[in-house]
C-alpha positions in Angstrom: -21.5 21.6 -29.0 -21.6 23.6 -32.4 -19.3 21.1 -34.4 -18.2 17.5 -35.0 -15.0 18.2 -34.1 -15.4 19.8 -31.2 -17.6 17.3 -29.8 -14.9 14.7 -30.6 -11.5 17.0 -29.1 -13.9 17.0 -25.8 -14.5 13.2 -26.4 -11.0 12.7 -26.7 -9.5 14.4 -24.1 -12.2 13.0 -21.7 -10.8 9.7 -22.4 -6.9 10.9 -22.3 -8.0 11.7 -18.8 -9.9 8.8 -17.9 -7.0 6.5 -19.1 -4.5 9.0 -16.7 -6.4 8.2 -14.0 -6.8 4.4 -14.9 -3.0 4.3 -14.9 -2.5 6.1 -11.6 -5.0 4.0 -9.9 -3.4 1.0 -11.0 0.5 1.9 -9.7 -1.3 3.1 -6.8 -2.5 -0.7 -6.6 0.4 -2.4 -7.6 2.5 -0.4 -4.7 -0.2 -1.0 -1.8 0.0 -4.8 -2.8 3.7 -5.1 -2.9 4.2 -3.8 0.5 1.3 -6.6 1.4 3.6 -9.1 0.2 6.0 -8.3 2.9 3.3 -8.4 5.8 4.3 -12.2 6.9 8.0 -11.1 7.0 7.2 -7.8 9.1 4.1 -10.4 11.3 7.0 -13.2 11.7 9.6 -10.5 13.0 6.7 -8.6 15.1 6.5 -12.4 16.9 10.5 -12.5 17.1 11.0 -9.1 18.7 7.6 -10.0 21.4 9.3 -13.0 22.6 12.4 -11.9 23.0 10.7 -9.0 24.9 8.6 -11.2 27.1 12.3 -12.7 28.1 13.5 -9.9 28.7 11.3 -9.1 31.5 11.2 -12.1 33.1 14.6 -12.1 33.6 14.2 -8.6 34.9 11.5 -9.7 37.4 13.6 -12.6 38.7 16.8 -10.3 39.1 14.0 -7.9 41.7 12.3 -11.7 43.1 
């Protein structure tokens, strides 16, 4: 660096930069944990849907027995 200033526009910008980044990490966060707040919905439904599956092919093996 020759100058004051120019060391602090490079200091500056670094931390514009920084703070972008900051601030993508963080939505990036906040999206991955809302769609963790659905995962006992989807886990409760996932246990529906396999039961009614398991039915499903009993039935069909005592229709063939």
């Amino acid at each position: 660096m020759r100058n004051i200033p120019d060391l602090i526009k490079m200091e500056f910008r670094l931390a514009n930069s920084q703070m972008a980044r900051l601030s993508r990490d963080v939505g990036e966060l906040k999206e991955g944990f809302a769609k963790l707040r659905d995962l006992p919905e989807k886990f409760d439904a996932l246990q529906r849907v396999m039961a009614e599956f398991v039915v499903e092919i009993r039935a069909e093996i005592g229709k063939k027995g």
